[in-house]
VOPAGU-2260 file (C-alpha; in pm, 1 decimal, decimal comma):
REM VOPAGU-2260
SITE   aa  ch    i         X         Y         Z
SITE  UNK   A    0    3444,0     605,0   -8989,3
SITE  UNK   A    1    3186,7     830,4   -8992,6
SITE  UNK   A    2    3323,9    1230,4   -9110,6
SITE  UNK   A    3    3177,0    1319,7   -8731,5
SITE  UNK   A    4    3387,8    1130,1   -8549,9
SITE  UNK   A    5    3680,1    1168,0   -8740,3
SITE  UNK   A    6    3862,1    1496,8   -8585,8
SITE  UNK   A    7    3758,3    1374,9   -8208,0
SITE  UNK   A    8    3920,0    1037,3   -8306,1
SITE  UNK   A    9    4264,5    1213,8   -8478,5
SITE  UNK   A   10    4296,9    1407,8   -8131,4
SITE  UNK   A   11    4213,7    1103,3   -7911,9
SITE  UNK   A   12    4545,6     993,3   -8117,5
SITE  UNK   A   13    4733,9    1309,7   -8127,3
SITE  UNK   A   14    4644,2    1324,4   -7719,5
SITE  UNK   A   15    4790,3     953,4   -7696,2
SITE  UNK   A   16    5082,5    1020,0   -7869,3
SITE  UNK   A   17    5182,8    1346,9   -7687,7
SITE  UNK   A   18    5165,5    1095,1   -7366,4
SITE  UNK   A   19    5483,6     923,6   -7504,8
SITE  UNK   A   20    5869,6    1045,0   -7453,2
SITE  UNK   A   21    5890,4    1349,3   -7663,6
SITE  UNK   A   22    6251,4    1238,9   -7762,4
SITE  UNK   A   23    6105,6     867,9   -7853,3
SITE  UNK   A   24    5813,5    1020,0   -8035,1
SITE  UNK   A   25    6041,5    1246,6   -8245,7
SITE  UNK   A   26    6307,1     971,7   -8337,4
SITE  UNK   A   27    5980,3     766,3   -8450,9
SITE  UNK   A   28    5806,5    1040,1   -8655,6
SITE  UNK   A   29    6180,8    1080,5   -8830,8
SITE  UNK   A   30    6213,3     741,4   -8915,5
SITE  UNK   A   31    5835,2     681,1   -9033,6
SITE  UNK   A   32    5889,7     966,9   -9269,1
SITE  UNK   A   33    6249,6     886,1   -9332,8
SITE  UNK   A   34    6168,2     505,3   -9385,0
SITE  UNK   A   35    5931,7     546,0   -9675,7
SITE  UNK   A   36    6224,3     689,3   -9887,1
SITE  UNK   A   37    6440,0     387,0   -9828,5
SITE  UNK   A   38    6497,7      45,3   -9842,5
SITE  UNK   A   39    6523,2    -215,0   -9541,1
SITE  UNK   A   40    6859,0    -259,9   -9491,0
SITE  UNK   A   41    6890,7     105,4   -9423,0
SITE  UNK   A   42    6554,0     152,9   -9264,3
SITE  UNK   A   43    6668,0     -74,3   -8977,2
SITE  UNK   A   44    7000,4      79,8   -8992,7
SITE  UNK   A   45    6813,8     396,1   -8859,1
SITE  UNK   A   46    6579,6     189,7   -8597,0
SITE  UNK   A   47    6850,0      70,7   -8397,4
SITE  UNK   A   48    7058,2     398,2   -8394,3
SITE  UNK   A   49    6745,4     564,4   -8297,6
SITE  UNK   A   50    6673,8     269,1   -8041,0
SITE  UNK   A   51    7072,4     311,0   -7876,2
SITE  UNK   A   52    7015,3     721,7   -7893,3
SITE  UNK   A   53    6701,1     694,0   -7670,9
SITE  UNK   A   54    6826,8     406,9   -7466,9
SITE  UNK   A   55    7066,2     609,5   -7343,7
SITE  UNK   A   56    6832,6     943,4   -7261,0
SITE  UNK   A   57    6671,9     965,1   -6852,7
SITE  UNK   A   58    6300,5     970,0   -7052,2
SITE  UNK   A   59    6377,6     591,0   -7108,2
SITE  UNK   A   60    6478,4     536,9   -6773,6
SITE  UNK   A   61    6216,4     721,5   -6637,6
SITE  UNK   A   62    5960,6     532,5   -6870,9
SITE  UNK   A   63    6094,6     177,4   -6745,9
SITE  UNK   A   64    6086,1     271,8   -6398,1
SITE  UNK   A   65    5717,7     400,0   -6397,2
SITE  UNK   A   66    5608,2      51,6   -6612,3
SITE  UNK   A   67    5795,2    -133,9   -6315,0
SITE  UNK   A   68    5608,6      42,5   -6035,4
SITE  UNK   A   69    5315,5      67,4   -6239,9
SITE  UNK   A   70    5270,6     441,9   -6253,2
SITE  UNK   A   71    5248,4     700,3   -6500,9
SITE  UNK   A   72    5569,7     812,5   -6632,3
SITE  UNK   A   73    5637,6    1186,0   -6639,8
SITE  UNK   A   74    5893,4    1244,2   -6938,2
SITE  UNK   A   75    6119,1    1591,3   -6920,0
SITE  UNK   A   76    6248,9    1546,8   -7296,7
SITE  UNK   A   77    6581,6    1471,6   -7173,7
């Protein structure tokens, strides 16, 4: 990639990621950094008690219901 495009394309990112559940995207940051100092076992240890902490949160919800009625979500962070 050419060192011109580089920042608009990191903030096209950044911009895409901020779209996400803020709880979801902050369990995922955690275990991308977290993962790299572990092994497997343990790394999926952490994905699923991530995955039951924001299954239970109304951002999940909210995200399955706007995917159903095909819609934009609008996440609160709770």
């Amino acid at each position: 990639m050419p060192a011109a495009e580089l920042l608009p394309s990191a903030k096209r990112v950044a911009s895409e990621i901020l779209a996400r559940g803020p709880i979801a995207v902050r369990f995922a940051m955690d275990a991308a950094i977290r993962g790299l100092e572990t092994d497997l076992a343990h790394g999926l240890e952490m994905e699923a008690a991530y995955f039951g902490l924001v299954s239970a949160t109304a951002d999940m919800r909210e995200g399955l219901r706007a995917f159903l009625e095909k819609r934009k979500p609008t996440f609160t962070g709770v």
